[in-house]
MIRO-873234 format. One record per residue: residue in one letter; x, y, z of N, C-alpha, C in turn. Coordinates in Angstrom, 2 decimals, padded with zeros to 5 digits. Layout:
BEGIN
<A; <X; Y; Z>; <X; Y; Z>; <X; Y; Z>>
...
//
This chain:
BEGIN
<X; <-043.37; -044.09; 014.39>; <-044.75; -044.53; 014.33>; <-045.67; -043.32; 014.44>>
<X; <-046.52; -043.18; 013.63>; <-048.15; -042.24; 013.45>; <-048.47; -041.99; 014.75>>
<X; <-048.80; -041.09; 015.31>; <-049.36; -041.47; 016.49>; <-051.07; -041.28; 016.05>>
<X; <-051.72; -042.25; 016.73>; <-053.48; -041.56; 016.59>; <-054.35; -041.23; 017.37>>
<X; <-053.60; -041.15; 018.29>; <-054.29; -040.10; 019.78>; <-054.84; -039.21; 019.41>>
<X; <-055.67; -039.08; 020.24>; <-057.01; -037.74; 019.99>; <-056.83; -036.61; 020.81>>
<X; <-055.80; -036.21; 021.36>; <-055.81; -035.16; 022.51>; <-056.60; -034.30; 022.79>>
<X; <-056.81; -033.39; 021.53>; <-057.84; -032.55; 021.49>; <-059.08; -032.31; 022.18>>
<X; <-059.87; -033.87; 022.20>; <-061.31; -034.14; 022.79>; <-061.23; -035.01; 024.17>>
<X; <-062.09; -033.96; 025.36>; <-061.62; -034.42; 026.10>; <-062.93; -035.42; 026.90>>
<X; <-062.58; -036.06; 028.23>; <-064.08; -036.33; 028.36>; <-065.22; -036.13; 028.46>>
<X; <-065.51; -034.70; 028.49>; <-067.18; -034.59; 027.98>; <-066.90; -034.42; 026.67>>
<X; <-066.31; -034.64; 025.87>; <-066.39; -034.58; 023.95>; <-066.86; -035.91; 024.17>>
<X; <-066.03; -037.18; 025.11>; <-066.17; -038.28; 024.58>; <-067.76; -038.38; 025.28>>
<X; <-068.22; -038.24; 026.25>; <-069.80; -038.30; 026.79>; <-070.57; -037.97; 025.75>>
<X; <-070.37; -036.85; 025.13>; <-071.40; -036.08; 024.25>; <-071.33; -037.14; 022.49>>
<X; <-070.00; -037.69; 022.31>; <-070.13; -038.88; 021.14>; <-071.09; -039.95; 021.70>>
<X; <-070.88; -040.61; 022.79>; <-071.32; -041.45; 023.21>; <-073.07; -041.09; 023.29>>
<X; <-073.27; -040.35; 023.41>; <-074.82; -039.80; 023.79>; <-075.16; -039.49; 022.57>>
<X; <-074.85; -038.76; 021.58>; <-075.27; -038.18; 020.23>; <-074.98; -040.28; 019.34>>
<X; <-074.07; -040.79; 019.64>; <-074.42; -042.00; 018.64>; <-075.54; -042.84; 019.56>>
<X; <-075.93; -042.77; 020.57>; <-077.05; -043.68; 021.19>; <-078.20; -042.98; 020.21>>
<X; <-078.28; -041.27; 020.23>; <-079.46; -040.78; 020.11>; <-078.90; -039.52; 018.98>>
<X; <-079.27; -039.43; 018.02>; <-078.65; -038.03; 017.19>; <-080.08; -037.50; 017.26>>
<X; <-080.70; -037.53; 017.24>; <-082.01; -036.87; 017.95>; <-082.63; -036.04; 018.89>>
<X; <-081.46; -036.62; 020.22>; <-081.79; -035.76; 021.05>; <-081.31; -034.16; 021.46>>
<X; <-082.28; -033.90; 022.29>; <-082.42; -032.31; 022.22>; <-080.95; -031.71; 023.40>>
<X; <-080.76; -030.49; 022.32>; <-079.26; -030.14; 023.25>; <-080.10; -029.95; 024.99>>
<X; <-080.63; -029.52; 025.26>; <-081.13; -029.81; 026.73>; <-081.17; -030.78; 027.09>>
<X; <-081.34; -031.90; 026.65>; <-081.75; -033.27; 027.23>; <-080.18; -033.53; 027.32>>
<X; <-079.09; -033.59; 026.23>; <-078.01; -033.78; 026.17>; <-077.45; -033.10; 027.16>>
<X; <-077.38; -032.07; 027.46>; <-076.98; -031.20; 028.46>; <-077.08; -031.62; 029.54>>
<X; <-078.02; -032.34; 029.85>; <-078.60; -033.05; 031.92>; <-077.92; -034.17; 031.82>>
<X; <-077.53; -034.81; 030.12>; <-076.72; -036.18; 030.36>; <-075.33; -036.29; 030.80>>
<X; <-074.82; -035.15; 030.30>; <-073.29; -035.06; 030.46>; <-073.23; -034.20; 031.75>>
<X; <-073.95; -033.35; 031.93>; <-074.00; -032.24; 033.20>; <-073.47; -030.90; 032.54>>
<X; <-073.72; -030.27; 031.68>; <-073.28; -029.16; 031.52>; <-074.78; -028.56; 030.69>>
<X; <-074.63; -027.17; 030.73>; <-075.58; -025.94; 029.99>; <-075.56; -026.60; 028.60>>
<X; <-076.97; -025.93; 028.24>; <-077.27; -025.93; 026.97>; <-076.39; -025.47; 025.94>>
<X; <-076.07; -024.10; 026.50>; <-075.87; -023.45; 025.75>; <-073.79; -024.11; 025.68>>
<X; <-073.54; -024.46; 026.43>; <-072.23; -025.06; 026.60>; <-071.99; -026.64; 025.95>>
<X; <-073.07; -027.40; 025.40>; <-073.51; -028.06; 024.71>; <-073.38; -027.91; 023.45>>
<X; <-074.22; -027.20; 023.05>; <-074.56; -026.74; 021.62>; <-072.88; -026.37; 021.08>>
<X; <-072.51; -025.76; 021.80>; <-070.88; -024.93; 021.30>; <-070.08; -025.92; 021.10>>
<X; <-070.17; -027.44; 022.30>; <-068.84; -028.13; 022.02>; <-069.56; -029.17; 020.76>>
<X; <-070.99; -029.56; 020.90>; <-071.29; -030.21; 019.53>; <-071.15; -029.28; 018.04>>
<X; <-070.79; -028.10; 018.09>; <-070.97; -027.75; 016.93>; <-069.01; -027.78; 016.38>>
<X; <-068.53; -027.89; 017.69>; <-067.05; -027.62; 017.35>; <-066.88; -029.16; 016.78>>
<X; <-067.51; -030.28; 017.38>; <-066.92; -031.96; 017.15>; <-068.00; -031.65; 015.80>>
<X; <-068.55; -030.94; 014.58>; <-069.03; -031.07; 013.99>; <-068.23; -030.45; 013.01>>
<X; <-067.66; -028.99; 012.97>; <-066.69; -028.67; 012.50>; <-065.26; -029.13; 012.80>>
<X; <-065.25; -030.00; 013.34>; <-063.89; -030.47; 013.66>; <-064.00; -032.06; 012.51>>
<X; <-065.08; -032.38; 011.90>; <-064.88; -033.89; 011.41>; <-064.90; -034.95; 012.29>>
<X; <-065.40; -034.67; 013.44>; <-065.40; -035.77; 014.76>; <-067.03; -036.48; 014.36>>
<X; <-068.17; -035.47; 013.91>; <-069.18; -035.98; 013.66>; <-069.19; -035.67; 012.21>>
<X; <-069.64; -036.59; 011.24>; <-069.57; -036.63; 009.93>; <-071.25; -036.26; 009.81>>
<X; <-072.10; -036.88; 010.34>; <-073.46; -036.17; 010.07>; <-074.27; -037.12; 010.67>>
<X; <-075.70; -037.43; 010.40>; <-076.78; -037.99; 011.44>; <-077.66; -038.17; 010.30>>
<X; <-078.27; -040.12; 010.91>; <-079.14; -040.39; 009.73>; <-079.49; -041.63; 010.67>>
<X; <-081.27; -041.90; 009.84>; <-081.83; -042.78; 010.29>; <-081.09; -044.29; 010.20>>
<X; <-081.51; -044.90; 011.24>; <-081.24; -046.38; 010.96>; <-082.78; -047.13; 010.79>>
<X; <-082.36; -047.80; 009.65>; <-083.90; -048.54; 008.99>; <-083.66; -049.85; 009.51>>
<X; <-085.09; -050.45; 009.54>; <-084.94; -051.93; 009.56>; <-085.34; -052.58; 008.18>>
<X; <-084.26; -053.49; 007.86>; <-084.07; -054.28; 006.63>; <-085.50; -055.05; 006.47>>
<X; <-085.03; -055.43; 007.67>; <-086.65; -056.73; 007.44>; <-088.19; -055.82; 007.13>>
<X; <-088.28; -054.97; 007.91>; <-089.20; -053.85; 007.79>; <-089.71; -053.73; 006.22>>
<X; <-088.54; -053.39; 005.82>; <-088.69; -052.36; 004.39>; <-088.69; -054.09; 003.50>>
<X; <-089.27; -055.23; 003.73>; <-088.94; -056.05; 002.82>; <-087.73; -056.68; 002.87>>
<X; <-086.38; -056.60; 003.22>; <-085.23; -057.22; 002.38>; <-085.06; -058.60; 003.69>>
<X; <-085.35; -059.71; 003.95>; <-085.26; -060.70; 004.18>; <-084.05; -061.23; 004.54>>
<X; <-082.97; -061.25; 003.67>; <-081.54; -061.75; 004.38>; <-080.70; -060.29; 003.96>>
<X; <-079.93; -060.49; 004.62>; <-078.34; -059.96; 004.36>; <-077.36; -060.49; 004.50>>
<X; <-076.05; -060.14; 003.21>; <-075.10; -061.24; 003.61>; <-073.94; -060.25; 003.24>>
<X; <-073.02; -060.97; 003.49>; <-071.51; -060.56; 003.31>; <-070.96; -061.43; 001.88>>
<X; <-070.52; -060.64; 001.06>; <-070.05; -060.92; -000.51>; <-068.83; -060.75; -000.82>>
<X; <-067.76; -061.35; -000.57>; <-066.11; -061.39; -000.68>; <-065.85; -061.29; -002.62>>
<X; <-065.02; -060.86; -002.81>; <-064.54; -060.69; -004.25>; <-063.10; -060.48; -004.33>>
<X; <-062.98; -061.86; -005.17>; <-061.28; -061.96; -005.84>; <-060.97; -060.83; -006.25>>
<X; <-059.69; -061.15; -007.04>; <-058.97; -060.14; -007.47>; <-059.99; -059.14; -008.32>>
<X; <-060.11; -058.21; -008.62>; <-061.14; -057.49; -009.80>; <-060.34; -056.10; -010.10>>
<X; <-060.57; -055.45; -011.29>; <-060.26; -054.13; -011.65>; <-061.22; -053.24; -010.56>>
<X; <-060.55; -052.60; -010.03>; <-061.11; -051.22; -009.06>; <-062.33; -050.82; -009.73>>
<X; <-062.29; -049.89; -010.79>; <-063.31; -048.96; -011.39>; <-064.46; -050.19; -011.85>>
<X; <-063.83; -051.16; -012.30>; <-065.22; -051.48; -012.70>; <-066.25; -052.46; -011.36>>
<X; <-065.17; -052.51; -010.24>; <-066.28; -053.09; -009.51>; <-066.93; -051.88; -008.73>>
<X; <-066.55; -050.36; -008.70>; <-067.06; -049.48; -007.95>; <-067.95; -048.81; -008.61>>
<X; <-067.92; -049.15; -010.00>; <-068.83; -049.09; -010.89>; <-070.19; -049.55; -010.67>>
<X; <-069.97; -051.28; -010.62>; <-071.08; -052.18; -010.54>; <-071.83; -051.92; -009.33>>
<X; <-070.72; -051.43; -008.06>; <-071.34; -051.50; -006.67>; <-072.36; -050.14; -006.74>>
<X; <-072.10; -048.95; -007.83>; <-073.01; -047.74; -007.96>; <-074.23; -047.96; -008.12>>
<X; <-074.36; -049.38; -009.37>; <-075.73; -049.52; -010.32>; <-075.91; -050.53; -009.29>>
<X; <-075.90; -051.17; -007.90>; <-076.45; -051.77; -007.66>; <-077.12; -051.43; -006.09>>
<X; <-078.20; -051.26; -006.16>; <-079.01; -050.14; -004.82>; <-078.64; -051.69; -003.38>>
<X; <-078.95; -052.69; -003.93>; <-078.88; -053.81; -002.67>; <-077.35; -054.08; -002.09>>
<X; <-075.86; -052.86; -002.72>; <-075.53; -052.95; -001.19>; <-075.33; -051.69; -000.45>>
<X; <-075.20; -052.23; 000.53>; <-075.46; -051.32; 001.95>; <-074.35; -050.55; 002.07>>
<X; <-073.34; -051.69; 002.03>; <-071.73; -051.52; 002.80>; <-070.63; -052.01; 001.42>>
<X; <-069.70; -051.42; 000.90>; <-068.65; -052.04; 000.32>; <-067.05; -051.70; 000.89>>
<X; <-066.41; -052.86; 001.15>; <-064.79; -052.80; 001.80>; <-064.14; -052.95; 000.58>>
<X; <-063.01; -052.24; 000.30>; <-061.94; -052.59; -000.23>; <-060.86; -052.90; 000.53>>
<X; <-060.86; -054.14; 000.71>; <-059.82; -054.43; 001.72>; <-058.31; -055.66; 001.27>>
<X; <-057.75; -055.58; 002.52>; <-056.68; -056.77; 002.13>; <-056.57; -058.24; 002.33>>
<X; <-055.99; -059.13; 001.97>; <-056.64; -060.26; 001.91>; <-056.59; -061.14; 001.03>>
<X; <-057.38; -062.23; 000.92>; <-057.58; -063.35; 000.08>; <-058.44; -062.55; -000.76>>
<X; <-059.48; -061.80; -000.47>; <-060.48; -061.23; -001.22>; <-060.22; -059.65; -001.45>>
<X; <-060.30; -058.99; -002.49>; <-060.29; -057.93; -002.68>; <-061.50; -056.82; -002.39>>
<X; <-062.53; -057.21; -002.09>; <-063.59; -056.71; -001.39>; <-064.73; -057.35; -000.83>>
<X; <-064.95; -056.72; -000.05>; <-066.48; -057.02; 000.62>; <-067.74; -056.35; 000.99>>
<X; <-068.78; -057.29; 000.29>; <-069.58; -056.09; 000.08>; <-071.01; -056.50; 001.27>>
<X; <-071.25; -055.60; 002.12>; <-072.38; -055.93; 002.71>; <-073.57; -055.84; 001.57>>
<X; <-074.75; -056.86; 001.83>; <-076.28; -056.41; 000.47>; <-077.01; -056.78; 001.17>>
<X; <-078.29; -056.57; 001.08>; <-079.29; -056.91; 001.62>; <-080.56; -057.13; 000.50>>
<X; <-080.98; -058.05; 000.26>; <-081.73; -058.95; -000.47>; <-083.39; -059.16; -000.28>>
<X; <-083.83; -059.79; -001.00>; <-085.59; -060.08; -000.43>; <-085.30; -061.46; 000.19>>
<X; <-084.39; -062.68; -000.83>; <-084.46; -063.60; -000.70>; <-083.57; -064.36; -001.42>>
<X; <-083.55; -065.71; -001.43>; <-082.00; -066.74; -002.15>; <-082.50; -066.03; -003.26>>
<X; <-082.96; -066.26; -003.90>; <-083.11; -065.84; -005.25>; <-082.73; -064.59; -005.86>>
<X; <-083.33; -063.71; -004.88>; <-082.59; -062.16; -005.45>; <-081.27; -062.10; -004.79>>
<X; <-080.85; -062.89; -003.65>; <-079.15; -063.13; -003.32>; <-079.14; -063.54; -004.60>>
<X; <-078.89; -064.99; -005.21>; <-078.43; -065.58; -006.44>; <-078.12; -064.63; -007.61>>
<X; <-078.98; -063.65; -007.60>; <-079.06; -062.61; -008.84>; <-078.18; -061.60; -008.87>>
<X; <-077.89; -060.93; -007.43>; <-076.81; -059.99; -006.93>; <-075.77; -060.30; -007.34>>
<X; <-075.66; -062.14; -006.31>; <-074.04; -062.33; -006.59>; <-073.26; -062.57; -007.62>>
<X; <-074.16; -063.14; -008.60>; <-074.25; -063.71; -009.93>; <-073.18; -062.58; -010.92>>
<X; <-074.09; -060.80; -010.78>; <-074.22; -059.78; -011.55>; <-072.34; -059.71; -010.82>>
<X; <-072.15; -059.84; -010.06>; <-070.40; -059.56; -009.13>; <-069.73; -060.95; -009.82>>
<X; <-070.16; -062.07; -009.50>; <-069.40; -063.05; -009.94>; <-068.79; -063.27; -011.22>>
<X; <-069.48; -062.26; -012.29>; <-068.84; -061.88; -013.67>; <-067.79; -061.09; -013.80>>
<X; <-067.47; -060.18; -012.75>; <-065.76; -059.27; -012.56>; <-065.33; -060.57; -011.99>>
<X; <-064.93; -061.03; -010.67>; <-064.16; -061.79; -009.83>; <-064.97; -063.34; -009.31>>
<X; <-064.24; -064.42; -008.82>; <-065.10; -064.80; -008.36>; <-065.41; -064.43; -006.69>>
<X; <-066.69; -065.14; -006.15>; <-067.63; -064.65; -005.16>; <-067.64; -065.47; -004.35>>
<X; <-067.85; -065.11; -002.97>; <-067.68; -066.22; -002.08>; <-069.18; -065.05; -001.67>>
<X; <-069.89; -065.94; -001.22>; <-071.05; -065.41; -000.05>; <-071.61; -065.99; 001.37>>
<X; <-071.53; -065.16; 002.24>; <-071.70; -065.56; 003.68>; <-073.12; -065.02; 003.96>>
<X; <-074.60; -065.62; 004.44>; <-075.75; -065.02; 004.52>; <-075.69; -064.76; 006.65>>
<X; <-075.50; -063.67; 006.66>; <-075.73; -062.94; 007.86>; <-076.67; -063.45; 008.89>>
<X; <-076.62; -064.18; 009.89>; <-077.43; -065.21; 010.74>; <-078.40; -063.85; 011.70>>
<X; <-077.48; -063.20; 012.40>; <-077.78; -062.40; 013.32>; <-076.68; -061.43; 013.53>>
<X; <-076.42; -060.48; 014.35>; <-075.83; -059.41; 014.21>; <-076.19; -058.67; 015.71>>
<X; <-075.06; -059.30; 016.61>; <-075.24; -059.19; 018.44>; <-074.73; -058.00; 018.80>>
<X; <-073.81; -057.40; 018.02>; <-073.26; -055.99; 017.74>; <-073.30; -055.19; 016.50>>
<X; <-073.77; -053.81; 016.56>; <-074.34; -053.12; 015.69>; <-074.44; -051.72; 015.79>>
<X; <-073.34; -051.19; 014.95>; <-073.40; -049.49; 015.31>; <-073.05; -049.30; 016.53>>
<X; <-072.13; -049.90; 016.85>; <-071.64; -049.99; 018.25>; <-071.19; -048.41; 019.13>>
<X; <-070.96; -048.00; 019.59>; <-070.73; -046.52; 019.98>; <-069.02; -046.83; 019.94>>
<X; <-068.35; -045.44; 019.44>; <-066.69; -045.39; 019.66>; <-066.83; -044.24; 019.65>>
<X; <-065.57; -044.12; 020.45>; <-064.76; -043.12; 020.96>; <-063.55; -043.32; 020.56>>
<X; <-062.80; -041.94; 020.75>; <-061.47; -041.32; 020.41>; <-060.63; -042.41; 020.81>>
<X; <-059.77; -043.03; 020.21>; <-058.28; -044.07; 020.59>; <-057.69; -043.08; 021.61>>
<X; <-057.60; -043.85; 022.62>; <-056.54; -043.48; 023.35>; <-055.97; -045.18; 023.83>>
<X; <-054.22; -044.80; 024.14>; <-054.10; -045.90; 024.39>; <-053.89; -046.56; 025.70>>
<X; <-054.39; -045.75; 026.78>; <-054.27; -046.26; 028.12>; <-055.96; -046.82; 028.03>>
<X; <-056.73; -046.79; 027.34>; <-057.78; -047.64; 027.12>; <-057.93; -048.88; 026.25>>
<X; <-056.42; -049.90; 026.12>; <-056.46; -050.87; 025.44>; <-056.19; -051.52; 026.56>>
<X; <-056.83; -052.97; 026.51>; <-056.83; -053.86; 027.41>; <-055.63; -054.82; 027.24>>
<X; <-054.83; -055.45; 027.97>; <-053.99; -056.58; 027.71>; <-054.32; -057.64; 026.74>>
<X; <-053.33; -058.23; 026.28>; <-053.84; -059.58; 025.42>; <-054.04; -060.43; 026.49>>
<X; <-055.24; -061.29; 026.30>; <-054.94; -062.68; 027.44>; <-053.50; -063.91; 026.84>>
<X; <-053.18; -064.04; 028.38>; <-051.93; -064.68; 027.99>; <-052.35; -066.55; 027.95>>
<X; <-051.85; -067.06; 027.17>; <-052.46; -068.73; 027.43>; <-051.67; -069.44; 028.28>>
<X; <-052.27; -070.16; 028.85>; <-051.83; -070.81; 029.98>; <-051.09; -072.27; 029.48>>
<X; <-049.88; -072.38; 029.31>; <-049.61; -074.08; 029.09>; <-049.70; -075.12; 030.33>>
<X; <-050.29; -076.15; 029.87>; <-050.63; -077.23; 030.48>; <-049.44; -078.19; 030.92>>
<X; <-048.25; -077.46; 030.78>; <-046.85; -078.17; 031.48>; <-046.73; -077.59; 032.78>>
//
């Protein structure tokens, strides 16, 4: 078995992920009083989790509703040829997120929309490769959640079920 332990990064790597995904903004000093170490001892281990591929890069998070787009939904797709749905997903700016995953459905595409109507039009333009199943996004209680490095003395037990004999 793979192993996917992170050895490398230790717990102030994991403080300093945890603090840089709350805030990629904040200032290596401010970061520095969070974790307890120097600036300048800061700056060195964020630039190593930066050259290391631990941080891929830093970007705003928008609000959908803000900018106009009204719903968002989740867009499942049958079987389809690869290229031409990664194609379609290029020419089309309303989605956000696309999975190629396993499954009943061969992908899933997060979009974000004005409204049924411009949903209808999205799914429509997809429903001509495969067919489309669409789920419209109610709320969203977790979001950009913060993670850290797998380790596995940080997996919790399964709950066990209790039989009623």
């Amino acid at each position: 078995m793979i192993s996917t332990e992170v050895p490398e990064l230790d717990a102030a790597d994991d403080l300093l992920l945890a603090e840089l995904q709350r805030d990629g903004r904040i200032t290596m000093v401010e970061l520095g009083r969070r974790v307890g170490l120097s600036q300048p001892a800061v700056t060195e281990r964020v630039r190593k989790l930066e050259m290391g591929g631990f941080i891929r890069g830093y970007r705003a998070v928008v609000d959908y509703k803000r900018l106009g787009y009204g719903l968002r939904a989740l867009v499942g797709l049958g079987r389809v040829d690869y290229a031409r749905v990664v194609k379609l997903i290029e020419q089309t700016p309303e989605v956000i997120n696309a999975f190629d995953v396993t499954g009943e459905e061969s992908w899933i595409l997060e979009i974000a929309v004005i409204d049924v109507e411009h949903l209808d039009a999205v799914v429509t333009r997809f429903g001509l490769l495969a067919p489309a199943s669409t789920s419209i996004i109610l709320s969203m209680p977790r979001e950009h959640a913060v993670v850290l490095p797998a380790r596995r003395e940080n997996i919790k037990p399964a709950v066990r079920k209790v039989s009623g004999r």
